[in-house]
C-alpha positions in Angstrom: -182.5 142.6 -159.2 -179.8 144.3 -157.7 -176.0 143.5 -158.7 -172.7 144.3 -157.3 -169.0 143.2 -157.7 -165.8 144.0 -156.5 -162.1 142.9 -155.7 -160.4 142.3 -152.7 -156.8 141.3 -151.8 -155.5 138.6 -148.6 -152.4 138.0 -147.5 -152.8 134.3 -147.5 -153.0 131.6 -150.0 -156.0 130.3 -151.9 -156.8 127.5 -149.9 -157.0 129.1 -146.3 -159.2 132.2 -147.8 -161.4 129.7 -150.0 -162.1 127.6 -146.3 -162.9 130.9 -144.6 -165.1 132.0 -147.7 -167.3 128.5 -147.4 -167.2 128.5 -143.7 -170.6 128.5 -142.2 -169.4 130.4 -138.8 -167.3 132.8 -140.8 -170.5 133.9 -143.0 -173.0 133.8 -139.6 -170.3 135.6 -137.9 -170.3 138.1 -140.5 -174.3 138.8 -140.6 -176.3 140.7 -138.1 -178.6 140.2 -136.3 -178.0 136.3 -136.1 -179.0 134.9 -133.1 -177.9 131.3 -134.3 -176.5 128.6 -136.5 -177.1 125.3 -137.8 -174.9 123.0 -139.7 -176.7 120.3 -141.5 -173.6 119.1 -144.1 -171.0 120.8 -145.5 -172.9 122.5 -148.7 -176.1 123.5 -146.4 -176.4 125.7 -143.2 -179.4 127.7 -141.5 -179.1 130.5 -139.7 -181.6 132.4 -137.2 -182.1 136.0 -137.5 -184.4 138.4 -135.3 -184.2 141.8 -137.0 -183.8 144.7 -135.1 -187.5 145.9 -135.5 -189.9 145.9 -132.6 -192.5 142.6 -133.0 -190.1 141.5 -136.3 -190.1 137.8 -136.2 -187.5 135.7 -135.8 -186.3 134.5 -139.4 -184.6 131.2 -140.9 -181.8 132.0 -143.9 -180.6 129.4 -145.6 -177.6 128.7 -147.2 -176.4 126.5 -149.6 -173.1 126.0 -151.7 -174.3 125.6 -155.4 -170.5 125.2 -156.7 -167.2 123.8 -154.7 -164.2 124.4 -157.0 -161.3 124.9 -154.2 -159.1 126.3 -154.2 -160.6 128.8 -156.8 -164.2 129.1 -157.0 -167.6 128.8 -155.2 -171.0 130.0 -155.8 -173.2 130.2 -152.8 -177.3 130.4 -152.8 -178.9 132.4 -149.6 -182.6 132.8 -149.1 -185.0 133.7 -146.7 -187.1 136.4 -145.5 -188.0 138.2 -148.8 -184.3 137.8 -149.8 -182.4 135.7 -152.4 -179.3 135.8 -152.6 -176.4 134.2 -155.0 -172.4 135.2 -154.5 -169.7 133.6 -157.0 -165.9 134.2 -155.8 -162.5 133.6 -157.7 -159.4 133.5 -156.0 -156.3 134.0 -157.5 -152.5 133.4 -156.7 -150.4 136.7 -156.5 -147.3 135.5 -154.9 -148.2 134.8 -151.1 -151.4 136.7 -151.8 -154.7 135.9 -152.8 -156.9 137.9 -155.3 -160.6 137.4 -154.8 -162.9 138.5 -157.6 -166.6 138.5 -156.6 -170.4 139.4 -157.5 -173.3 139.1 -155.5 -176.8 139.4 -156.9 -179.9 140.2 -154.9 -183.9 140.0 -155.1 -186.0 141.0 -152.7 -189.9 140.2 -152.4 -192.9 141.1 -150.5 -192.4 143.4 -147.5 -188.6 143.6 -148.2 -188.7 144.3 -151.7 -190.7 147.3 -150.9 -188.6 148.7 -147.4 -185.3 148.0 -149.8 -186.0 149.5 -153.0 -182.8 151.6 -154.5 -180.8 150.9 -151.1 -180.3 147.6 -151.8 -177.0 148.2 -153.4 -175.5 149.5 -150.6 -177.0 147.5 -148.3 -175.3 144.3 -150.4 -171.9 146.1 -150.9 -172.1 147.1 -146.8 -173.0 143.3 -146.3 -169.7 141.9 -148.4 -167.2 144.2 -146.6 -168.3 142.4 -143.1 -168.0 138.9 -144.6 -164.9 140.1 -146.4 -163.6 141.9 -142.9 -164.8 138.7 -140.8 -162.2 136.6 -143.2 -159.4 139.2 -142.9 -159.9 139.1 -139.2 -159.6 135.5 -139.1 -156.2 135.2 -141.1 
């Protein structure tokens, strides 16, 4: 298992940033190699992604909301393709600001867990930037 955590700061308030930060099209936005998404309610998405590998297969991730506390917390389940994948986010008032506090932890199986091995870290640290960006982008 693979763990990583950090901290980021937006210049909006709690509720806008915790939206963005459950938002299906924010987080498929945010991943690549998505070729599409599919809402089916508001804890539980899917989305379709072809990895850039000649003959990979198309693959289904899917995503679920585990916990909905807005405007301060959320832990969110991804699996799918050799990956699973759980995030937790705080958010925090600081003034106009928000304060976001989160950890992600990853395992990887099969095929994956052998092509990932000691990279994974950076891979998941590269992977919460974007989703992190895609929301900063969107305020």
């Amino acid at each position: 298992m693979t763990v990583v955590a950090g901290e980021r700061r937006f210049e909006a308030s709690r509720e806008r940033v915790f939206e963005l930060l459950t938002s299906p099209d924010v987080i498929a936005a945010a991943m690549p190699a998505v070729r599409s998404h599919q809402v089916v309610d508001a804890d539980h998405w899917l989305a379709k992604v072809k990895p850039p590998l000649p003959l990979a297969p198309s693959l289904t991730i899917r995503f679920e909301v585990l916990d909905r506390r807005p405007p301060a917390h959320a832990r969110m389940h991804a699996h799918g393709g050799g990956a699973d994948v759980t995030s937790t986010f705080d958010l925090e008032s600081d003034g106009d600001a928000t304060v976001m506090r989160w950890q992600t932890e990853l395992r990887f199986a099969g095929v994956l867990g052998r092509l990932a091995g000691p990279g994974g870290e950076a891979v998941a640290r590269r992977q919460a930037d974007r989703t992190l960006d895609e929301v900063t982008r969107r305020l």
